[in-house]
C-alpha positions in Angstrom: -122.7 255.7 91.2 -119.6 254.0 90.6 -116.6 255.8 91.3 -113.2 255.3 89.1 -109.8 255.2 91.0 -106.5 255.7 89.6 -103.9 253.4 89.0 -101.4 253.2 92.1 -98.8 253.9 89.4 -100.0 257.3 89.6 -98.6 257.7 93.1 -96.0 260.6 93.7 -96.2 261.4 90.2 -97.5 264.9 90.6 -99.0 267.3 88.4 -97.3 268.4 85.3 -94.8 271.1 86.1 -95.6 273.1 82.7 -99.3 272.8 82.9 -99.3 274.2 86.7 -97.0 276.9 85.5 -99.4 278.0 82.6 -102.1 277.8 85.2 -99.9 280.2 88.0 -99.0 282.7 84.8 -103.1 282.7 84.0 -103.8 283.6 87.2 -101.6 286.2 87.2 -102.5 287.5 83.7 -106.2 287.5 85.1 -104.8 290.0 88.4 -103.6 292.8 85.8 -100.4 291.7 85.4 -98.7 291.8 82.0 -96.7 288.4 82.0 -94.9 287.2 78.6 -95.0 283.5 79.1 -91.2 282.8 77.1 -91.5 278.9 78.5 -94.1 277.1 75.5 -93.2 277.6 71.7 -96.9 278.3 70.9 -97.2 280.2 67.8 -99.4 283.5 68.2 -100.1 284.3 64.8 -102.0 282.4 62.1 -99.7 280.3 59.6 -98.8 282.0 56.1 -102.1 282.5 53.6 -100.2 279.4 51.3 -99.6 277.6 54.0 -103.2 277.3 54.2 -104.0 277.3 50.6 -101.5 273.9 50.5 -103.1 272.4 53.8 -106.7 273.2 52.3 -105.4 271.6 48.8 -104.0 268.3 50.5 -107.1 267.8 52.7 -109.3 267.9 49.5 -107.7 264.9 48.1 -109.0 262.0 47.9 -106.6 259.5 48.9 -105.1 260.8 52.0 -107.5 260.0 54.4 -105.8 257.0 56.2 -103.7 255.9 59.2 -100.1 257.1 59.1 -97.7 254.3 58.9 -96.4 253.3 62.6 -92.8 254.5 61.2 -93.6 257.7 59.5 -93.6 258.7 55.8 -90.5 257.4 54.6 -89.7 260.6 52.5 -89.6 262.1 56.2 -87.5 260.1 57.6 -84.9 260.0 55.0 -85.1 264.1 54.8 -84.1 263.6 58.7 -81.6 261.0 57.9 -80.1 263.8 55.6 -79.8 266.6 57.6 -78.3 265.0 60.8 -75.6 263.9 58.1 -75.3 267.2 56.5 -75.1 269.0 60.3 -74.0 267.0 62.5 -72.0 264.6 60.3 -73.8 261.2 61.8 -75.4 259.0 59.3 -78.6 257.3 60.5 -80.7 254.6 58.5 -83.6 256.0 57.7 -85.6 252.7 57.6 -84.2 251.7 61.2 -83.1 254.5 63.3 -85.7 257.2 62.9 -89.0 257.4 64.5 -91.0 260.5 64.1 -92.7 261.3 66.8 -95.6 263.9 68.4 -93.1 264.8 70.6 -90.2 264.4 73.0 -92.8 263.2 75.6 -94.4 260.0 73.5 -90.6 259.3 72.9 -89.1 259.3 76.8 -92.2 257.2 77.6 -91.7 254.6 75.3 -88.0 254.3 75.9 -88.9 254.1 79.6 -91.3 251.4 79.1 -89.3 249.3 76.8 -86.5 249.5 79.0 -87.5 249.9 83.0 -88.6 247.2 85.2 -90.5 247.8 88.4 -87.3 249.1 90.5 -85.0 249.7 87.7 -82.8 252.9 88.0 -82.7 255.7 85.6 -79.9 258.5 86.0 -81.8 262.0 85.5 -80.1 265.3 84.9 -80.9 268.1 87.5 -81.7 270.4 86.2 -83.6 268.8 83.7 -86.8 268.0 81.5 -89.4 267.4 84.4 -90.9 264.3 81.8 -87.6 262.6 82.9 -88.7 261.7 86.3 -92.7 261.4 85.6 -91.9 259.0 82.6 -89.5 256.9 85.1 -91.8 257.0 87.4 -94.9 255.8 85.3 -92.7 252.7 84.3 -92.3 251.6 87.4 -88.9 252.8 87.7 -86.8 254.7 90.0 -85.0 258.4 89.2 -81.9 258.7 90.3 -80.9 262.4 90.0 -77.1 264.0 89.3 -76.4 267.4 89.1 -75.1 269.9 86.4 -73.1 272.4 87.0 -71.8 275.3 85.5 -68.2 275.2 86.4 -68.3 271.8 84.1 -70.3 273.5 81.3 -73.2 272.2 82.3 -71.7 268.3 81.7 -72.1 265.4 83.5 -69.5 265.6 86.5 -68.5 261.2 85.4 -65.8 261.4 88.3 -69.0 262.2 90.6 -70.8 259.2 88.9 -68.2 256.9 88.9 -68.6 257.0 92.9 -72.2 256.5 92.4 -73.7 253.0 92.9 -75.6 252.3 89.5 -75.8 248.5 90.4 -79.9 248.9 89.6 -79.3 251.7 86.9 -80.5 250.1 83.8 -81.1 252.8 81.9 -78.0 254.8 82.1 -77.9 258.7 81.1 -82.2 258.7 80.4 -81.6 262.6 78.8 -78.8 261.1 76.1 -81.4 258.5 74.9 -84.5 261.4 75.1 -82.7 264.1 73.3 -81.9 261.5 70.8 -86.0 260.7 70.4 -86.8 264.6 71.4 -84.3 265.7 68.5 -86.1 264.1 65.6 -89.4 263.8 66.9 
């Protein structure tokens, strides 16, 4: 029987940290104790009755049974494009700037492999989204941590960086361009 084996990119990547924390709050669910697991927005109740009617309506037509488009619906993106403007006051083109995505996850992975080489650098917040490092990792590149602190409101301490060497750092602040792709995914 032939055996598979993983890719060596695989190496030091770990297991995912919110999948083995589910698993360590199961366990203890399953020992008696009552733990209220505050770090997953899973819903635990079903979705309205007309949310369901409308989902059951749409499914029953006949022409929406087809591939998305690679961009999104372009209704969706331009009601995105609208309320970063009416909230944050930025204005984004709908038709080149937005992405939909399935989540943060599919969008810090693609950045990382459109920009990291094998060796490349990428500045990662600590503490921070743990997909930082794996997705760095998985494209060959190099996590370079800096910490957050309170006393600087949680901020990037630049006077700290600025002393750093970044000479291979190619993707500078990873969590700007991920919160960017995470925000309107």
């Amino acid at each position: 029987m032939m055996q598979l084996k993983t890719a060596d990119r695989l190496n030091g990547i770990g297991e995912y940290y919110f999948s083995q924390k589910l698993r360590e709050i199961d366990l203890l669910n399953k020992e008696g104790k009552a733990i209220i697991n505050l770090g997953i927005g899973s819903p635990d109740l079903p979705p309205h009755p007309d949310v369901i009617k409308t989902l059951q309506e749409e499914a029953a037509k006949p022409n929406v049974h087809a591939y998305q488009s690679y961009k999104g619906s372009p209704v969706l993106r331009k009601a995105m494009a609208d309320w970063y403007a009416t909230w944050y006051g930025v204005e984004l083109n709908p038709d080149t700037e937005i992405l939909p995505l399935i989540g943060s996850k599919e969008g810090i992975m693609h950045i990382c492999m459109t920009y990291l080489n094998t060796g490349d650098q990428a500045l990662i917040p600590n503490p921070g989204y743990p997909t930082y490092s794996s997705a760095v990792k998985l494209a060959g590149g190099e996590p370079v941590s800096y910490e957050l602190v309170e006393s600087l409101n949680w901020e990037p301490d630049l006077d700290a960086l600025d002393k750093t060497d970044l000479s291979k750092t190619d993707v500078g602040e990873l969590s700007a361009y991920a919160n960017r792709a995470g925000a309107i995914s």
